[in-house]
C-alpha positions as CSV (number, residue, x, y, z in Angstrom):
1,X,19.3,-2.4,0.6
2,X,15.7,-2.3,2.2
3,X,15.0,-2.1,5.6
4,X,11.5,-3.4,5.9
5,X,9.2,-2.5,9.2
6,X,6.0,-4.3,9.2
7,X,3.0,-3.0,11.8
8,X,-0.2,-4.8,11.7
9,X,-3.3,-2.5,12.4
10,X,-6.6,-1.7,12.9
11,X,-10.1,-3.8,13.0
12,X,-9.0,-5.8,9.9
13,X,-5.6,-6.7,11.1
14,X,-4.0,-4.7,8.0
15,X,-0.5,-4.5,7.1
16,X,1.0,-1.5,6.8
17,X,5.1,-1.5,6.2
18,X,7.3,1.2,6.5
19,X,10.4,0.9,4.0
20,X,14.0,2.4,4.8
21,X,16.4,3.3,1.6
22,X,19.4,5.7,1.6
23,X,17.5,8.4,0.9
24,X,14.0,7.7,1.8
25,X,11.4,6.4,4.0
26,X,8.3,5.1,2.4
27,X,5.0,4.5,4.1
28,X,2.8,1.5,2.2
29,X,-0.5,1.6,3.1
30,X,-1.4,3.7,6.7
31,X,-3.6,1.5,8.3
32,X,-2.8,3.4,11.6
33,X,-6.8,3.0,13.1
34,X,-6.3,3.7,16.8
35,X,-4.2,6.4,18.9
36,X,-2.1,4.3,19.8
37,X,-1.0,2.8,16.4
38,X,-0.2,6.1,15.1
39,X,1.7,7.1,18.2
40,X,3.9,3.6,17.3
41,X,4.3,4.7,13.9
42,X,5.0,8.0,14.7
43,X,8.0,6.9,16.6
44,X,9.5,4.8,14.3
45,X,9.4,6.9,11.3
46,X,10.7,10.1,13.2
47,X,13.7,7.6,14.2
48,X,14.3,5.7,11.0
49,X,14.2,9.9,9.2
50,X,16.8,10.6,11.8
51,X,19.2,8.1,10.2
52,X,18.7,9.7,6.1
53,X,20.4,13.0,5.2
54,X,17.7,14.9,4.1
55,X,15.2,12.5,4.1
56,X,11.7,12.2,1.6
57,X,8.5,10.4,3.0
58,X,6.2,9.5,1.0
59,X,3.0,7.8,1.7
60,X,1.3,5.1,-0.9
61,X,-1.3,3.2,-1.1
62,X,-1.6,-0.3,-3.0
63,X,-5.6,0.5,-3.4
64,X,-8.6,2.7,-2.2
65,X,-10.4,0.0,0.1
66,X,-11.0,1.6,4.0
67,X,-9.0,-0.5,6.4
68,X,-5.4,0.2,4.1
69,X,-6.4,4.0,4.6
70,X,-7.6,4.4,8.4
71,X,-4.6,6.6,8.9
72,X,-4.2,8.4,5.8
73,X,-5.8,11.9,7.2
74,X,-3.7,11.4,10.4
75,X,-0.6,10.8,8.0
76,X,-1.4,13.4,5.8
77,X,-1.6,16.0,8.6
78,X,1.6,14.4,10.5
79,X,4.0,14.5,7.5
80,X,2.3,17.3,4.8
81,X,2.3,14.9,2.2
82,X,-0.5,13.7,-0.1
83,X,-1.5,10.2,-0.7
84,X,0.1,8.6,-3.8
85,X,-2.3,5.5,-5.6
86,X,-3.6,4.4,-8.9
87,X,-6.2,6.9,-10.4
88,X,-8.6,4.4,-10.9
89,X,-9.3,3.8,-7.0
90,X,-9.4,7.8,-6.3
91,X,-12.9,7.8,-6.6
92,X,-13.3,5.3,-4.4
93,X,-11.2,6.9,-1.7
94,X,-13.0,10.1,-1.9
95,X,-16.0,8.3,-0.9
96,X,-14.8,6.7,1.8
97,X,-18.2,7.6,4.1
98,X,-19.6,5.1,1.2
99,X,-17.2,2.4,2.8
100,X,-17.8,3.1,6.0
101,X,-21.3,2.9,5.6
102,X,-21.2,-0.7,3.7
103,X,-19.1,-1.8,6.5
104,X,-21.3,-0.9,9.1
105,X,-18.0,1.3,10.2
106,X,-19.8,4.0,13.1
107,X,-17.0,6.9,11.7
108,X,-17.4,9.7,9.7
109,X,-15.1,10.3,7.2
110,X,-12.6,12.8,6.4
111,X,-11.4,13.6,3.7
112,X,-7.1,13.8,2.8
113,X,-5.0,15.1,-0.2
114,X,-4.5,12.7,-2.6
115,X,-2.3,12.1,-5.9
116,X,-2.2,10.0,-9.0
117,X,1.0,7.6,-7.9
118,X,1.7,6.9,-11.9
119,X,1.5,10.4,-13.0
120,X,4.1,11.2,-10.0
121,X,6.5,8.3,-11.4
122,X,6.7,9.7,-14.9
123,X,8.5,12.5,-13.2
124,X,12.3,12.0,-13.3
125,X,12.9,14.5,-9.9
126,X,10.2,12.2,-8.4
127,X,11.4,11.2,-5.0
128,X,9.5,7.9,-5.3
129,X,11.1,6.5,-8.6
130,X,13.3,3.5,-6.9
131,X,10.4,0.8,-7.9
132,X,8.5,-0.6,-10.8
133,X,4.6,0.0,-10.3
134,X,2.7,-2.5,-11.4
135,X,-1.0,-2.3,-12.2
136,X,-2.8,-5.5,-11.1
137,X,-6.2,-4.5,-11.2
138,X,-8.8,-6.9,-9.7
139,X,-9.5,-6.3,-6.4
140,X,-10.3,-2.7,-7.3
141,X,-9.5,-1.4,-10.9
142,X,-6.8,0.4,-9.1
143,X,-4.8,-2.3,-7.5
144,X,-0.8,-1.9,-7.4
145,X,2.0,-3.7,-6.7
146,X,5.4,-2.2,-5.5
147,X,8.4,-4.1,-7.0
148,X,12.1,-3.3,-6.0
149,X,13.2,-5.5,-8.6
150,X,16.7,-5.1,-7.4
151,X,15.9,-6.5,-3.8
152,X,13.8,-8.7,-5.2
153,X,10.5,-7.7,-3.2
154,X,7.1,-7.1,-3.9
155,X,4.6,-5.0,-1.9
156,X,1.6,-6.8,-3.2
157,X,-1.2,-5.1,-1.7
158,X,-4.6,-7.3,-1.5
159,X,-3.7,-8.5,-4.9
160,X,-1.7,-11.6,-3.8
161,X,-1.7,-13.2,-0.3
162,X,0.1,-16.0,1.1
163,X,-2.0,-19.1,-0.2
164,X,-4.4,-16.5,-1.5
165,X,-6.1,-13.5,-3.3
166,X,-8.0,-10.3,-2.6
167,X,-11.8,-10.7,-3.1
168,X,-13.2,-9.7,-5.8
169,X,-17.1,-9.3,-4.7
170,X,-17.0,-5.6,-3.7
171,X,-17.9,-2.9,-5.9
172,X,-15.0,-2.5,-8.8
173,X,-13.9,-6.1,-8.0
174,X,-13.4,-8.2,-11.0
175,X,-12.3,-11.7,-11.1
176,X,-11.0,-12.5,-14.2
177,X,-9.0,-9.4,-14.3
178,X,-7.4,-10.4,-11.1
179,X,-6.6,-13.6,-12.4
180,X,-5.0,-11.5,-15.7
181,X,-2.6,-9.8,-12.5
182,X,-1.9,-13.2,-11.0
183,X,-0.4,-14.3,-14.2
184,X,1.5,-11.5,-14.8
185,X,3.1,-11.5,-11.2
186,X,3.6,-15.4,-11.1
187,X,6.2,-14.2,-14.3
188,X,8.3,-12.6,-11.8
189,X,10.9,-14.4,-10.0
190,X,10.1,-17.4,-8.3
191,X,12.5,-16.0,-5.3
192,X,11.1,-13.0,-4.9
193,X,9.9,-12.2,-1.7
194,X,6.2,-11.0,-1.4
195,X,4.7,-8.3,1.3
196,X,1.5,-8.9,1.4
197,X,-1.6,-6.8,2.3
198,X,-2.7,-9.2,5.1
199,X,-0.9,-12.3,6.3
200,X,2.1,-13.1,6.1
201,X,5.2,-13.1,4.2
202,X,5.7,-15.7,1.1
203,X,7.7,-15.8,-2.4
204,X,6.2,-15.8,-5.7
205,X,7.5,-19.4,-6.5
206,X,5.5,-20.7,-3.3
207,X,2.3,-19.3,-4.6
208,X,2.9,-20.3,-8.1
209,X,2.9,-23.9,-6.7
């Protein structure tokens, strides 16, 4: 059973969730902008690894686009963990100052460990193996989903919305591949329940409508 935390954060009102197993405590996309957000999710994720014997975090993110990794140096630092995403978007994460500067974003960026999340999966002792990872490029060429097929809920990064999609105008977006990932994740379930990267909560069968 999941225990899902949702936080919403930073300038572009990001979700970042925080997701409670037996064993675990994964952290989907740190968004964490401000002081003060990280301070919040500081204090839940201490409490929530207080519960676990033993407990793994691990910190993913659905793609490389800035306002999904605000946090991820902070997070990086906090928990001595790398960041876990598609290979495709590493690139683009390693040049975050390139983001910032498209966005007009008055930051400098710093840069934080990060890790191919598929290669990691192929690894049997992987402490993040307890979901399918689906590649749903579009957005970016590295766009993922997170599907705990047993729970019947997807992580959907900026891939599906409620009563939307990610753009696809930015650099590495591409519409008709996105469309491609929309077909393959209207195949899943119609109840299952979809985490999106903005917005709120809504089920596949809703968007398939």
């Amino acid at each position: 059973m999941l225990e899902i935390k949702r936080f919403i954060f930073g300038p572009f009102e990001t979700n970042c969730y925080v997701v409670t197993t037996d064993e675990q405590v994964l952290l989907i996309d740190p968004a964490c902008s401000y002081e003060y957000e990280q301070q919040q999710l500081l204090d839940y994720i201490e409490n929530q690894k207080s519960k676990i014997p033993n407990p793994k975090l691990s910190l993913i993110a659905t793609h490389g686009h800035l306002d999904h990794l605000w946090g991820a140096k902070w997070a990086c630092d906090q928990w001595q963990t790398a960041v876990y995403m598609h290979a495709a978007d590493i690139p683009m994460a390693q040049a975050m100052q390139q983001q910032y500067d498209l966005f007009g974003v008055r930051r400098k960026a710093e840069s934080f460990p990060i890790e191919n999340l598929k290669s990691e999966l192929s690894h049997q002792q992987s402490p993040i193996s307890n979901f399918q990872l689906l590649e749903t490029p579009g957005h970016t060429p590295g766009s993922v989903c997170l599907y705990f097929e047993e729970d019947k809920v997807l992580f959907s990064g900026d891939s599906l919305f409620q009563m939307g999609y990610g753009r696809t105008d930015l650099p590495g977006g591409n519409y008709f591949q996105l469309i491609d990932s929309l077909e393959r994740l209207f195949a899943l379930p119609s109840d299952v329940q979809v985490y999106p990267g903005h917005g709120e909560m809504t089920t596949i069968g809703a968007e398939k409508r």
